[in-house]
C-alpha positions as CSV (number, residue, x, y, z in Angstrom):
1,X,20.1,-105.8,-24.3
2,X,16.7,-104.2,-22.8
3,X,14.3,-105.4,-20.5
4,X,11.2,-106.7,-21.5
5,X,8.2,-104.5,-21.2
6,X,6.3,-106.7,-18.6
7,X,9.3,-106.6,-16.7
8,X,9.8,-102.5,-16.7
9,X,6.4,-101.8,-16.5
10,X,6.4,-104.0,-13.0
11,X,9.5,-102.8,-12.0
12,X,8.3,-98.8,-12.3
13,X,5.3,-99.3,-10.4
14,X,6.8,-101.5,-7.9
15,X,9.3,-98.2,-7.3
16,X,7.0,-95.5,-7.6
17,X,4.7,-97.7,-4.8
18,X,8.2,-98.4,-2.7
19,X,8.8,-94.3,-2.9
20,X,4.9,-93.6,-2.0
21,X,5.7,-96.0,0.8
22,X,9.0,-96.0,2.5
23,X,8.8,-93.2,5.3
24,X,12.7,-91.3,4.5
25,X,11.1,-90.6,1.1
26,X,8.8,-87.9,3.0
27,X,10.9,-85.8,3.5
28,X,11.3,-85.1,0.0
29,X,7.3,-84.6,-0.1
30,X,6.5,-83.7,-3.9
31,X,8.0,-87.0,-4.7
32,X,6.7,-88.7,-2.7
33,X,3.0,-87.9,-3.6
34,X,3.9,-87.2,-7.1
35,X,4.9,-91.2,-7.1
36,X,2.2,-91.7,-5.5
37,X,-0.1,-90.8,-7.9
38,X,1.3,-92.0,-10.6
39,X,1.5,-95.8,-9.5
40,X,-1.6,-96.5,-11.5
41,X,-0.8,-95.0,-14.1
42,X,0.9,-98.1,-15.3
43,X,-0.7,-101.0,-16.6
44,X,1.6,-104.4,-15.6
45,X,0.5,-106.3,-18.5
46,X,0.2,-103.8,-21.4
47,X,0.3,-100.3,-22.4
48,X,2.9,-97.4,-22.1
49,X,5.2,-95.7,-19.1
50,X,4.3,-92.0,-18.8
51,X,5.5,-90.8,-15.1
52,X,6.8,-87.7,-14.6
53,X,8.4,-86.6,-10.8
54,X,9.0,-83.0,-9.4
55,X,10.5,-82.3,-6.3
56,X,13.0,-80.0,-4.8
57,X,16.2,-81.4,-3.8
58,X,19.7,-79.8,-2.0
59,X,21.8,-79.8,-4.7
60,X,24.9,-78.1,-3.5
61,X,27.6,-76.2,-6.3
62,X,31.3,-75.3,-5.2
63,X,30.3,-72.0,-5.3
64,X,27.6,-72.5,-2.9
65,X,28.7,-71.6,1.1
66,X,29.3,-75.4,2.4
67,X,26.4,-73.5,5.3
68,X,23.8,-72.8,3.2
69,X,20.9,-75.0,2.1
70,X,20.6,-75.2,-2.2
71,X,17.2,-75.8,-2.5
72,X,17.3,-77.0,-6.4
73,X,14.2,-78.1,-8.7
74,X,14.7,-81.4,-9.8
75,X,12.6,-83.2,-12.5
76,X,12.7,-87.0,-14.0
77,X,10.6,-88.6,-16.4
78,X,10.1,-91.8,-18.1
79,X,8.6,-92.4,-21.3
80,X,8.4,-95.6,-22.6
81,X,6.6,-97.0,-25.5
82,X,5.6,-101.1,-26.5
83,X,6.1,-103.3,-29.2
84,X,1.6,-103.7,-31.1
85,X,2.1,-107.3,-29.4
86,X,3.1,-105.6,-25.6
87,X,5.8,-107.7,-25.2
88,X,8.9,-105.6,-26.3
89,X,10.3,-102.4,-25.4
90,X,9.8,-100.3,-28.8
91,X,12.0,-96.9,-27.6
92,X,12.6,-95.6,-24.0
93,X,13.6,-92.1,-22.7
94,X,14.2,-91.1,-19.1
95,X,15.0,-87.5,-18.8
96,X,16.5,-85.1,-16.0
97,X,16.2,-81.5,-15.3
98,X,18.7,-80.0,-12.6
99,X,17.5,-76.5,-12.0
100,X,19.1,-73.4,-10.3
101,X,16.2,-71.8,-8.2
102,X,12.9,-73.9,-7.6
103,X,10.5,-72.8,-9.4
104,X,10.4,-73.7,-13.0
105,X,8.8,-70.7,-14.4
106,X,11.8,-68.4,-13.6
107,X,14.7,-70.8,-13.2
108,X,17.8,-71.5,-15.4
109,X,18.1,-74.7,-16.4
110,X,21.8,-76.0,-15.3
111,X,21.3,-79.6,-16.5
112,X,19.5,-81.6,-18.8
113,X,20.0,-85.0,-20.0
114,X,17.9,-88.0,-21.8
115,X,18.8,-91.9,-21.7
116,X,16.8,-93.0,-24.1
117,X,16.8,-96.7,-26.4
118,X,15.5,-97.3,-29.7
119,X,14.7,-100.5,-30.9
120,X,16.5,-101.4,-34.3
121,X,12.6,-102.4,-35.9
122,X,12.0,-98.7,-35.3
123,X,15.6,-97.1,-35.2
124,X,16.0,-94.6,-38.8
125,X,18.8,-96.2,-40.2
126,X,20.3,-93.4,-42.4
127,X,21.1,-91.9,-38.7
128,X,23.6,-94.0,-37.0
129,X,23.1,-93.9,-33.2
130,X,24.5,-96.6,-30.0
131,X,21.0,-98.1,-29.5
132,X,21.0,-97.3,-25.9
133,X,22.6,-93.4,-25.2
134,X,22.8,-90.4,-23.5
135,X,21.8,-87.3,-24.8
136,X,23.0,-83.6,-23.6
137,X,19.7,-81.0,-23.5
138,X,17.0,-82.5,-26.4
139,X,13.8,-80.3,-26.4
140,X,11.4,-79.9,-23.8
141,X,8.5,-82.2,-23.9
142,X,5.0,-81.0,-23.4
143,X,5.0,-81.7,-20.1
144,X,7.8,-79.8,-19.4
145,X,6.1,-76.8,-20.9
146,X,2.9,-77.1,-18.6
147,X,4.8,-77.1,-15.5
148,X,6.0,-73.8,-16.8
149,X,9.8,-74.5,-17.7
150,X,10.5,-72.1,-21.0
151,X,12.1,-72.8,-24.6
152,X,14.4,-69.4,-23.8
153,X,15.9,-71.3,-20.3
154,X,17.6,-73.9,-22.9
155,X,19.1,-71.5,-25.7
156,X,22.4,-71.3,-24.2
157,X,22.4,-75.4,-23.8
158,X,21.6,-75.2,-28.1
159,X,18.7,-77.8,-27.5
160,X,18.9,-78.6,-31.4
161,X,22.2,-79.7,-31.5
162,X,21.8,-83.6,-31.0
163,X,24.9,-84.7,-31.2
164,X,27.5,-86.5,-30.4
165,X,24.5,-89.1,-28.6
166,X,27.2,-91.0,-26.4
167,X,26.8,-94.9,-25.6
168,X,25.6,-95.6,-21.6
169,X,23.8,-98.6,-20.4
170,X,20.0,-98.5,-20.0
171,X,18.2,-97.1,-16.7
172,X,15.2,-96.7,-15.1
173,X,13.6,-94.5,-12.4
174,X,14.7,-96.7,-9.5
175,X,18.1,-96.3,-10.6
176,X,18.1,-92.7,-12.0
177,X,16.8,-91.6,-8.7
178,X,19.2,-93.7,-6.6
179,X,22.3,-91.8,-8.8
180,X,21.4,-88.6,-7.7
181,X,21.3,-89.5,-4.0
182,X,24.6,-91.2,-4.2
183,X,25.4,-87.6,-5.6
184,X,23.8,-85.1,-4.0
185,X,24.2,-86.4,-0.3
186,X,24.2,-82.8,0.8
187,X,20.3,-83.4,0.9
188,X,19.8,-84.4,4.0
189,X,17.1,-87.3,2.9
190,X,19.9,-88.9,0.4
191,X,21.8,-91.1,3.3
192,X,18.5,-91.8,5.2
193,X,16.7,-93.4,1.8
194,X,20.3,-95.1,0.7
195,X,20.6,-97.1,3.9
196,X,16.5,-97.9,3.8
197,X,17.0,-102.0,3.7
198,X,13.5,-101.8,1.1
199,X,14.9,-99.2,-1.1
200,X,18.5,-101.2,-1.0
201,X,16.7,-104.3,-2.4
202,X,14.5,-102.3,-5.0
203,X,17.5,-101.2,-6.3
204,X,19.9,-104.4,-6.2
205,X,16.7,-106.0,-8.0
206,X,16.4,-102.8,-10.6
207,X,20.0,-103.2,-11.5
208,X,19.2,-107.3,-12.5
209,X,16.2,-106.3,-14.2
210,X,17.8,-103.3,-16.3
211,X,21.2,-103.7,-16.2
212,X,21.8,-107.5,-16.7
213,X,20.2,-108.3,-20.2
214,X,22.6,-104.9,-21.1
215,X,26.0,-106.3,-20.0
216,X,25.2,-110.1,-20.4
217,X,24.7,-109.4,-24.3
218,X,28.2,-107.0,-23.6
219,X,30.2,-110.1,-22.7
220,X,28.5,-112.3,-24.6
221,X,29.7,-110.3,-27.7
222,X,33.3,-109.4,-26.6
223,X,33.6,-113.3,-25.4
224,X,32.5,-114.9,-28.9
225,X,35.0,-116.2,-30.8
226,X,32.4,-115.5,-33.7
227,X,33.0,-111.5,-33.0
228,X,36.4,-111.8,-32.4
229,X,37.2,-109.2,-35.4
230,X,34.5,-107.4,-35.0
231,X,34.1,-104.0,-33.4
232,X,32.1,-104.2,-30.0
233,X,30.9,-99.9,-30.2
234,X,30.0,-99.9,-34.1
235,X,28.8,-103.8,-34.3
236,X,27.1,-104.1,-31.1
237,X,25.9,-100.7,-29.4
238,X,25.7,-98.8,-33.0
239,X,24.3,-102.3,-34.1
240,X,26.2,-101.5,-37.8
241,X,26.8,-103.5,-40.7
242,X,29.6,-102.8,-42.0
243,X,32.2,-105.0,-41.3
């Protein structure tokens, strides 16, 4: 249902060197150097993913003059912890910020969203959740504080409230980061870096990497005559006994 970790951890620092490198991605420049400097941050063979990315994107609303530019803060993050024996993903979250001005000491906060996994070996099991699932808002990490984003920003988005955690497939940077081109086209960068023939490929091969093991166990499940009276959300995403 997940990658494996030597797999992720190759496939994030393959795309943070393809966004460092491919020439469209400078005009969006704090990505690009963010990216950058965070390729070696990740160890190929073991270790965690800690990458965070903030740039400023055109992100335009319906309320927003179809003339005027909508320079918008964007962050995503990726935090990704191993199994003791480095093989296995133990829990993931990648997170997004959408923000209304650009800086993040004085902005609202119009969006934010996790897609995170938990493993079953770790997973509480008194608190039934799809193993792989977004969540709306979630607390700032402390990352998020340094770069000067406040607590207050999210009171109105009740950060605490954790529920319901609905049921996605699993992501990564490469992929997270090509959704929000494919929405926010208005940015004048998003059609250059979508028809980039390197960043089509990255993508194509982030979607087998991540997205494969995910719907391959799917139809594997909803194809089994074994299954066949069992639910696919509470037996297979909620990963539930109780049938």
């Amino acid at each position: 249902m997940y990658p494996k970790a030597t797999e992720l951890r190759k496939l994030e620092r393959d795309t943070l060197r393809c966004i460092s490198q491919i020439g469209e991605f400078g005009r969006l420049g704090e990505l690009q150097a963010g990216a950058n400097a965070a390729i070696n941050s990740i160890n190929e063979l073991r270790g965690p993913i800690d990458v965070h990315l903030g740039f400023t994107l055109d992100i335009r609303l319906r309320e927003d003059r179809r003339r005027d530019s909508a320079a918008r803060r964007v962050d995503i993050g990726a935090l990704v912890e191993v199994s003791s024996d480095q093989k296995e993903i133990a829990n993931a979250s990648y997170s997004l910020i959408i923000c209304k001005k650009q800086d993040p000491t004085n902005t609202p906060i119009l969006r934010k969203l996790h897609f995170d996994y938990e493993s079953p070996t770790v997973r509480n099991a008194g608190e039934p959740k799809p193993a792989i699932h977004m969540q709306v808002c979630g607390k700032l990490s402390q990352r998020h504080l340094t770069l000067g984003y406040s607590e207050q920003r999210l009171n109105a988005l009740y950060p605490r409230f954790e529920k319901p955690r609905i049921p996605v497939s699993p992501t990564s940077i490469a992929l997270m980061l090509n959704w929000l081109l494919l929405e926010f086209q208005s940015d004048v960068a998003a059609p250059l870096i979508l028809r980039n023939p390197r960043w089509r490929s990255l993508v194509a091969a982030a979607e087998r990497i991540v997205l494969r093991p995910y719907y391959e166990s799917a139809a594997s499940f909803l194809g089994s005559a074994q299954y066949r009276e069992k639910r696919f959300l509470q037996s297979h995403l909620y990963q539930m006994t109780l049938d």
